[in-house]
LOLUM-509979 format. One record per residue (C-alpha): residue number from 1; residue in one letter; x, y, z. Coordinates in steps of 0.25 Angstrom, whole numbers. Layout:
<rec firo="NUM" ronu="a" X="X" Y="Y" Z="Z"/>
...
// end
This chain:
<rec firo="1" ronu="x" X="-782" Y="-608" Z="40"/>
<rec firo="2" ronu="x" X="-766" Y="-607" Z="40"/>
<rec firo="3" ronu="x" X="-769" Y="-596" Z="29"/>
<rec firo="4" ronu="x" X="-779" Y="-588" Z="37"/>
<rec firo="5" ronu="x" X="-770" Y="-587" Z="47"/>
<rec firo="6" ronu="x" X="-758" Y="-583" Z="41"/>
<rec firo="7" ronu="x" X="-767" Y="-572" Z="35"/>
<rec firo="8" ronu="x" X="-770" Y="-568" Z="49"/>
<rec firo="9" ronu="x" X="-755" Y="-569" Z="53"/>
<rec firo="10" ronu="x" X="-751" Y="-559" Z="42"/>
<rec firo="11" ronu="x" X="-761" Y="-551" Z="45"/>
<rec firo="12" ronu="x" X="-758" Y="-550" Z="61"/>
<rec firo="13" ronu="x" X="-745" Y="-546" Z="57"/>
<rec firo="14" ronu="x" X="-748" Y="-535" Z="46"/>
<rec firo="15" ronu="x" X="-757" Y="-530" Z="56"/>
<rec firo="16" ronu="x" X="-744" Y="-532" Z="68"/>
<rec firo="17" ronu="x" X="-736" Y="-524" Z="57"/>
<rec firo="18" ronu="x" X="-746" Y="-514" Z="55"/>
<rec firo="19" ronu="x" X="-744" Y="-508" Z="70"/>
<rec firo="20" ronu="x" X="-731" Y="-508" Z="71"/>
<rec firo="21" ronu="x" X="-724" Y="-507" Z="57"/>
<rec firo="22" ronu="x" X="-719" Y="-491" Z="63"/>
<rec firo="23" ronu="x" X="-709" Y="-489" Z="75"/>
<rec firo="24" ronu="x" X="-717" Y="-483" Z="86"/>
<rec firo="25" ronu="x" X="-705" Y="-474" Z="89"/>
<rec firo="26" ronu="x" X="-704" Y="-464" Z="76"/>
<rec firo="27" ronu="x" X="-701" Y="-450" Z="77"/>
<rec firo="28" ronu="x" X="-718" Y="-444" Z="80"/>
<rec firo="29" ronu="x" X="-725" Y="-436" Z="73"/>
<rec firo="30" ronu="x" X="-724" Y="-425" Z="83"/>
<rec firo="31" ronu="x" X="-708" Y="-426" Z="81"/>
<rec firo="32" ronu="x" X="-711" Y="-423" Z="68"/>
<rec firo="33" ronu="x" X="-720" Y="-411" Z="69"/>
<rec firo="34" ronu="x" X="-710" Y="-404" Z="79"/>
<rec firo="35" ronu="x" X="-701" Y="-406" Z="69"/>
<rec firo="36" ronu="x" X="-710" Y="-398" Z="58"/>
<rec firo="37" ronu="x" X="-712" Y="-388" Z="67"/>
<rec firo="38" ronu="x" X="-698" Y="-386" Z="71"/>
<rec firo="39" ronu="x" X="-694" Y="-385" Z="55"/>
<rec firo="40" ronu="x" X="-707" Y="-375" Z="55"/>
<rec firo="41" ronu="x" X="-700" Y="-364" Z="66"/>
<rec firo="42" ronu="x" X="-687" Y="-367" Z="59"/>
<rec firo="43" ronu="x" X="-693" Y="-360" Z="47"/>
<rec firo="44" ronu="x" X="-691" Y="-346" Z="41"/>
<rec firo="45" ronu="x" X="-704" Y="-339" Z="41"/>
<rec firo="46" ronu="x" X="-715" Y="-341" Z="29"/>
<rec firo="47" ronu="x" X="-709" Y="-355" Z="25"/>
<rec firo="48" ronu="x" X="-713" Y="-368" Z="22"/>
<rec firo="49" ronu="x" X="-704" Y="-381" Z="20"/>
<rec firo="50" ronu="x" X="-705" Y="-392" Z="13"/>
<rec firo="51" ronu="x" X="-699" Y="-406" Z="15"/>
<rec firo="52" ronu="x" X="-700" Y="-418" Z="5"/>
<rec firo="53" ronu="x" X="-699" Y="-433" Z="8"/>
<rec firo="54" ronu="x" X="-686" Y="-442" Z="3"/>
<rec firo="55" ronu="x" X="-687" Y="-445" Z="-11"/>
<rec firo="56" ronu="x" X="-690" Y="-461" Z="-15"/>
<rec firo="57" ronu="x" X="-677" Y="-465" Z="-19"/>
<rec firo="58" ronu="x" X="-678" Y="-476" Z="-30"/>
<rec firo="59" ronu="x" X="-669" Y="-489" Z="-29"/>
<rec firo="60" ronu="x" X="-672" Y="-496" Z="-43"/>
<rec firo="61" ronu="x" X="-682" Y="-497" Z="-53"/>
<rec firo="62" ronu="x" X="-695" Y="-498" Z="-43"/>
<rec firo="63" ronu="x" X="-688" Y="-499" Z="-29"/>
<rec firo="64" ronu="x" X="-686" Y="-488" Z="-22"/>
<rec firo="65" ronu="x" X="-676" Y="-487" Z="-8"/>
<rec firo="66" ronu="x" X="-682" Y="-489" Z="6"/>
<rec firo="67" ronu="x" X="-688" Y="-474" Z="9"/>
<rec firo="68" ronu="x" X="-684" Y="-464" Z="19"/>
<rec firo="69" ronu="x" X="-688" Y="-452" Z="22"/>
<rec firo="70" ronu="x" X="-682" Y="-437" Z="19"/>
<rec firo="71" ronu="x" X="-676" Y="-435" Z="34"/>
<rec firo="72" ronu="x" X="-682" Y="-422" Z="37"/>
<rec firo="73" ronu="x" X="-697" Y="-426" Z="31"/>
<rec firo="74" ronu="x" X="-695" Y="-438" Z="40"/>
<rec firo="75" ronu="x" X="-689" Y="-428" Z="52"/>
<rec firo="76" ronu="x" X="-701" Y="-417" Z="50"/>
<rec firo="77" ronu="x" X="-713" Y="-428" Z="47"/>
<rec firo="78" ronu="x" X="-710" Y="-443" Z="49"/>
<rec firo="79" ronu="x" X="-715" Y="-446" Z="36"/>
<rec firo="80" ronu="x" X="-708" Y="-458" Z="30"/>
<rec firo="81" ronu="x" X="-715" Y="-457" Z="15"/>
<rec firo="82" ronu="x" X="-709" Y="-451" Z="4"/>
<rec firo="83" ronu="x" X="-718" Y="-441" Z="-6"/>
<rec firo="84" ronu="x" X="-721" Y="-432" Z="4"/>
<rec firo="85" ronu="x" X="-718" Y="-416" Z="6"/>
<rec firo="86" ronu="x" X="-719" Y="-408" Z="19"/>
<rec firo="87" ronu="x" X="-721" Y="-393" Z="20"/>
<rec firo="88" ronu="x" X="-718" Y="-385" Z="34"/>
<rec firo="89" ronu="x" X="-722" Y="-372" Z="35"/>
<rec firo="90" ronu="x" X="-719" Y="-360" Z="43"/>
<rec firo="91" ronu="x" X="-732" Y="-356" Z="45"/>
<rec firo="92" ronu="x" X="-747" Y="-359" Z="45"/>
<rec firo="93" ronu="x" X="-751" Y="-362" Z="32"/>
<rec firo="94" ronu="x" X="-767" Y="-362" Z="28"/>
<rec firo="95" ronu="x" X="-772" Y="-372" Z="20"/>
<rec firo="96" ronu="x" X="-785" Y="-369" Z="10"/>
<rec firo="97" ronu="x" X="-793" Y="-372" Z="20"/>
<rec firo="98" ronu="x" X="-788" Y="-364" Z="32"/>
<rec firo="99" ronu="x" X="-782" Y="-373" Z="38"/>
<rec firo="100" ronu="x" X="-766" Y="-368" Z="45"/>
<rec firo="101" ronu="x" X="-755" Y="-380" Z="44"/>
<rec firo="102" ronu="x" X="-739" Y="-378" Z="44"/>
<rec firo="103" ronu="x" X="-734" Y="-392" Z="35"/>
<rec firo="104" ronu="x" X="-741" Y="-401" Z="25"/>
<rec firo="105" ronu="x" X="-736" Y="-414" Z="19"/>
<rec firo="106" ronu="x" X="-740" Y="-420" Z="7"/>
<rec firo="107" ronu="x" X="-737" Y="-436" Z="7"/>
<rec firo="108" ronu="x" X="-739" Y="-449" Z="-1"/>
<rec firo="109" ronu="x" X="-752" Y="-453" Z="1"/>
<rec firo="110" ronu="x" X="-758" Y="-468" Z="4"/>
<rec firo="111" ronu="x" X="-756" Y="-477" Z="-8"/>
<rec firo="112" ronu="x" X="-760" Y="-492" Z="-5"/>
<rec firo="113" ronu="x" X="-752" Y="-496" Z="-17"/>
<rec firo="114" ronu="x" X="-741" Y="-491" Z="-15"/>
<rec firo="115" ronu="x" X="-740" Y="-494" Z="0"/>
<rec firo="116" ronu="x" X="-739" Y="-507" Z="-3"/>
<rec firo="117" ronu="x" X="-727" Y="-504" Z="-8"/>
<rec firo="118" ronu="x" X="-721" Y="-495" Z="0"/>
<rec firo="119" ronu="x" X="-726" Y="-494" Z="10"/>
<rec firo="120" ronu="x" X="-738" Y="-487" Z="20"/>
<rec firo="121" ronu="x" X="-741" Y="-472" Z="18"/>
<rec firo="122" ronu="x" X="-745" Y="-463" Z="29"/>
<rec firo="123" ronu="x" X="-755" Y="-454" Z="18"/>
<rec firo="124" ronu="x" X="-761" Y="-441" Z="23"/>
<rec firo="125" ronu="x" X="-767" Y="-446" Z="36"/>
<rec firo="126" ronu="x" X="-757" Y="-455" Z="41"/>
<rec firo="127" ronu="x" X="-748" Y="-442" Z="40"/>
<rec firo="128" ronu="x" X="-758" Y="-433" Z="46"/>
<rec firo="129" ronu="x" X="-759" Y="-444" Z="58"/>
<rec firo="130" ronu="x" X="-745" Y="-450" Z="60"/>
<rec firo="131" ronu="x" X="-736" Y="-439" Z="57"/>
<rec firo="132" ronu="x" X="-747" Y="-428" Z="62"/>
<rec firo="133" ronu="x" X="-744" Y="-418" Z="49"/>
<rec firo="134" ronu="x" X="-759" Y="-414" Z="48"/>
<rec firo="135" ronu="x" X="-759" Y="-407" Z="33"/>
<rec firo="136" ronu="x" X="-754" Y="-419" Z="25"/>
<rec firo="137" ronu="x" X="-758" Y="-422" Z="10"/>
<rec firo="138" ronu="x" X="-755" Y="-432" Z="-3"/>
<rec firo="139" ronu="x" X="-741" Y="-428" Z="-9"/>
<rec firo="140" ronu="x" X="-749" Y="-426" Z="-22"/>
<rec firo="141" ronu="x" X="-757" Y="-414" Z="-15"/>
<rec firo="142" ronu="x" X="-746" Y="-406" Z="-15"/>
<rec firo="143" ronu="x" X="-746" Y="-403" Z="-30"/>
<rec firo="144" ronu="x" X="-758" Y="-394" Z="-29"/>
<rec firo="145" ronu="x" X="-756" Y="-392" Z="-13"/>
<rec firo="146" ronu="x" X="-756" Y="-376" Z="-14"/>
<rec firo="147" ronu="x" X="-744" Y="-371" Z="-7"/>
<rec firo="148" ronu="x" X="-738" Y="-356" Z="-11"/>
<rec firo="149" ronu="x" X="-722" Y="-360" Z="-10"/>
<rec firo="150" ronu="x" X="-721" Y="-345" Z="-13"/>
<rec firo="151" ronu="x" X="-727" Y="-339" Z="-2"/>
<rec firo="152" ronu="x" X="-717" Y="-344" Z="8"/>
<rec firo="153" ronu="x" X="-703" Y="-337" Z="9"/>
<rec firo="154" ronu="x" X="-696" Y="-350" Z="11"/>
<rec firo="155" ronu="x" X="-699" Y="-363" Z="6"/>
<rec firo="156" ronu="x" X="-688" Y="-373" Z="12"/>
<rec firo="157" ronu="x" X="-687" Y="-386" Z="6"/>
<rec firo="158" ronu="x" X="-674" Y="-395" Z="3"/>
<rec firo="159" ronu="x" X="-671" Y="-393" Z="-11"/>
<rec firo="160" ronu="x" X="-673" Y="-404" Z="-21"/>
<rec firo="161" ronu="x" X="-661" Y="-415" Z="-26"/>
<rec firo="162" ronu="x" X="-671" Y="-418" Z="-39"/>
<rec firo="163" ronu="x" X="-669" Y="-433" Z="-35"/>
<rec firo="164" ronu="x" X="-684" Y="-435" Z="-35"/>
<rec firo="165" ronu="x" X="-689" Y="-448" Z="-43"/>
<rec firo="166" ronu="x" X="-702" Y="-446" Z="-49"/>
<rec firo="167" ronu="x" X="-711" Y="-458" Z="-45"/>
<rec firo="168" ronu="x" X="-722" Y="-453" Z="-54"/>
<rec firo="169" ronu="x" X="-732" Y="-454" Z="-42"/>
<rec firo="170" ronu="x" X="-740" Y="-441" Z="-40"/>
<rec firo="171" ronu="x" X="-735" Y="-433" Z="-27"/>
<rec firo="172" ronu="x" X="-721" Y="-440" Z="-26"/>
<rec firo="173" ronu="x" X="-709" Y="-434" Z="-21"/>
<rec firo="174" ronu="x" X="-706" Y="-429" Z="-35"/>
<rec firo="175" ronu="x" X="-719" Y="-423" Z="-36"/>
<rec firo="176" ronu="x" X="-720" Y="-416" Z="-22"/>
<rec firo="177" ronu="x" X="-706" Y="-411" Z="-27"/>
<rec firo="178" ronu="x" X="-710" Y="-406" Z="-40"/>
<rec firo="179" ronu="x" X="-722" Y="-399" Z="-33"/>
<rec firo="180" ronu="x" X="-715" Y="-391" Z="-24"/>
<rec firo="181" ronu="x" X="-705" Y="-385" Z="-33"/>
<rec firo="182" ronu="x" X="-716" Y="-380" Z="-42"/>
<rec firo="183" ronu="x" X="-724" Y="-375" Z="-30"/>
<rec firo="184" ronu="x" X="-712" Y="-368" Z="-25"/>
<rec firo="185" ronu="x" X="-707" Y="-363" Z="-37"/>
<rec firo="186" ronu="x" X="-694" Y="-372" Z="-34"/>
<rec firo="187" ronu="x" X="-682" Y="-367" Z="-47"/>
<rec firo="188" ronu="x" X="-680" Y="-376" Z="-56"/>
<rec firo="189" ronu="x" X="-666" Y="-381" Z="-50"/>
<rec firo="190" ronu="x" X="-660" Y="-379" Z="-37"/>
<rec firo="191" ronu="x" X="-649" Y="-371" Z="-43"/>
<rec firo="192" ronu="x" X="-659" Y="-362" Z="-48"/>
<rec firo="193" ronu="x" X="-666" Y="-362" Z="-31"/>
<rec firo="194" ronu="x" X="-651" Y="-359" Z="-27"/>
<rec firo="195" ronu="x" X="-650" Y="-347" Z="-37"/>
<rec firo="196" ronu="x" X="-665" Y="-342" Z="-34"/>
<rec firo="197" ronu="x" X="-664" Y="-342" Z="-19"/>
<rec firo="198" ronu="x" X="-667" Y="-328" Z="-16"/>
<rec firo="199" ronu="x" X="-678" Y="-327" Z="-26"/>
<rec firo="200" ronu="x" X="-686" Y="-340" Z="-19"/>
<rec firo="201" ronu="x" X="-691" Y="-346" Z="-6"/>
<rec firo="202" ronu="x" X="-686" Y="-359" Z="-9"/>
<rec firo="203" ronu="x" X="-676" Y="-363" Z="2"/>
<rec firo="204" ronu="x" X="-668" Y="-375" Z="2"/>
<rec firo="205" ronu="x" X="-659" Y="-374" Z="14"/>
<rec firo="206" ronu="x" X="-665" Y="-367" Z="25"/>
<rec firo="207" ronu="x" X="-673" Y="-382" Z="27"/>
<rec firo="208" ronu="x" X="-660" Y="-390" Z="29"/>
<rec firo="209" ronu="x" X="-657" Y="-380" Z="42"/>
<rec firo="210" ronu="x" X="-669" Y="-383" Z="46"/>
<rec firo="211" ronu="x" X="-669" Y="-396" Z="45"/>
<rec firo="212" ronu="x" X="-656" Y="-399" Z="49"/>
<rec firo="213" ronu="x" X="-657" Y="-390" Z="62"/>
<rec firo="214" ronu="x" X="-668" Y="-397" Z="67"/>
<rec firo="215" ronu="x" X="-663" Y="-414" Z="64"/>
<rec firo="216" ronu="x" X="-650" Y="-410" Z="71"/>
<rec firo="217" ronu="x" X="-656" Y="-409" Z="85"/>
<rec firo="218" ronu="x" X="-662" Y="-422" Z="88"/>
<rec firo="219" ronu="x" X="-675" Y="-423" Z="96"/>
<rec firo="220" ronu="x" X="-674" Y="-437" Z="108"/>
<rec firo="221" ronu="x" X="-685" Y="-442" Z="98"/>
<rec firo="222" ronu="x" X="-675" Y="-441" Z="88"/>
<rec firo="223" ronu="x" X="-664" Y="-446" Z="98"/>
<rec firo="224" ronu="x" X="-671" Y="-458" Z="101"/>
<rec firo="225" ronu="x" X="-672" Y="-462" Z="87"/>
<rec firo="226" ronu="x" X="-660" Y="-461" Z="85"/>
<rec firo="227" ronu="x" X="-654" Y="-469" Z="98"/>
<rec firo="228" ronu="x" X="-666" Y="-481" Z="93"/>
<rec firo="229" ronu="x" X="-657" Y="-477" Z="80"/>
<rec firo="230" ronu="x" X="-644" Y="-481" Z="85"/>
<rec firo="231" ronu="x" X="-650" Y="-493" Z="92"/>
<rec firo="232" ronu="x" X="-654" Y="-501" Z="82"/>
<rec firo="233" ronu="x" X="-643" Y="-499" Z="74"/>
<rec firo="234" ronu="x" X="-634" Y="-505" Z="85"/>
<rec firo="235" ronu="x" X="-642" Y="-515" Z="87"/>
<rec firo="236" ronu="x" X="-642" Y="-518" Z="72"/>
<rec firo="237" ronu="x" X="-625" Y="-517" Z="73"/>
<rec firo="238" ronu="x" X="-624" Y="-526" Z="84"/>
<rec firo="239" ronu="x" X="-632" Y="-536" Z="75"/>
<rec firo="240" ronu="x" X="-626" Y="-536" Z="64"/>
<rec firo="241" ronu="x" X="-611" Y="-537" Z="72"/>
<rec firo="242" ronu="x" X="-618" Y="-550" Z="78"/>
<rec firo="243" ronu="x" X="-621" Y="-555" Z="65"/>
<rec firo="244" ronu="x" X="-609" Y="-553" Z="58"/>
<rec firo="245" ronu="x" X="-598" Y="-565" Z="56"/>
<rec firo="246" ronu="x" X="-585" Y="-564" Z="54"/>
// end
């Protein structure tokens, strides 16, 4: 009887945690749209940019360091997972089907496994429904995804510190990577992007203006963050003065 009950004592709290493992006062996923369509108006005419999530950074052998997010994939989608590529275009785009859209993403998709590990994945639908990007696919689609790079006359992206580790799992960072530079024609060193400027659409700084032009004007949902922010960490202060000992 003691052990059914423990059981049922476990499970009440698994369930408990289920419900409220997330703060309730993230940045939503309107916040984030707006964000998109700002970078979208911001844009020269007949572009598209792309955006790629923080690389995993290993800490030895099969341990890697705690996860965080690339700042502006985090600012433009609230996506917290890495192996993930977002592409924001000017203008309509039409898919085989007919359908328009102006962003795609391509993410990690579900693995039970590995969640067990590493935590939950959002996968296709979880995007779709939490973080309202409606066209939303497997990192491992984007190999054969048909996108013409060349037709744009800009393509703005940050340029790559080849710091990438390959993980050997299909549709990684280092994949998604190594799939962009061969749909967009990307030279074979930046020195060689540097010297062929004028002859591509490849750009590599107009981005970082962008970017930085919109993150330096704060919204109050972004203020108030902040202020929690701040908070916390003098609550945090004040404990640790009380604890210390001469």
């Amino acid at each position: 009887m003691k052990y059914f009950s423990g059981i049922l004592l476990l499970v009440s709290i698994w369930a408990q945690a289920q419900k409220s493992d997330l703060p309730s006062d993230f940045l939503t996923a309107d916040f984030h749209q707006e964000r998109r369509d700002l970078v979208r108006s911001n844009m020269p005419k007949n572009s598209v940019a792309v955006f790629f999530a923080n690389a995993v950074r290993n800490r030895s052998n099969d341990v890697d360091y705690v996860y965080h997010q690339d700042p502006n994939f985090y600012y433009l989608t609230g996506y917290t997972e890495p192996h993930a590529v977002l592409l924001v275009f000017k203008d309509q785009q039409k898919n085989p089907n007919g359908g328009k859209y102006n962003e795609i993403a391509f993410i990690q998709p579900r693995n039970e496994m590995a969640e067990m590990w590493t935590g939950r994945r959002l996968g296709t639908e979880g995007v779709q429904d939490k973080l309202k990007i409606n066209q939303v696919f497997n990192n491992t689609e984007f190999k054969d995804y048909n996108i013409d790079f060349s037709k744009f006359d800009k393509v703005l992206f940050y340029d790559f510190e080849e710091d990438v580790r390959d993980t050997r799992t299909s549709g990684d960072l280092y994949d998604l990577i190594s799939w962009f530079k061969e749909k967009a024609n990307y030279p074979s060193s930046s020195e060689s992007l540097e010297l062929e400027a004028t002859a591509q659409n490849l750009d590599t700084r107009a981005l970082d203006k962008i970017m930085v032009s919109l993150r330096g004007v704060k919204t109050e949902a972004e203020l108030d963050l902040i202020r929690k922010a701040v908070d916390i960490s003098c609550i945090a202060q004040r404990e640790v003065m009380k604890a210390m000992k001469p």
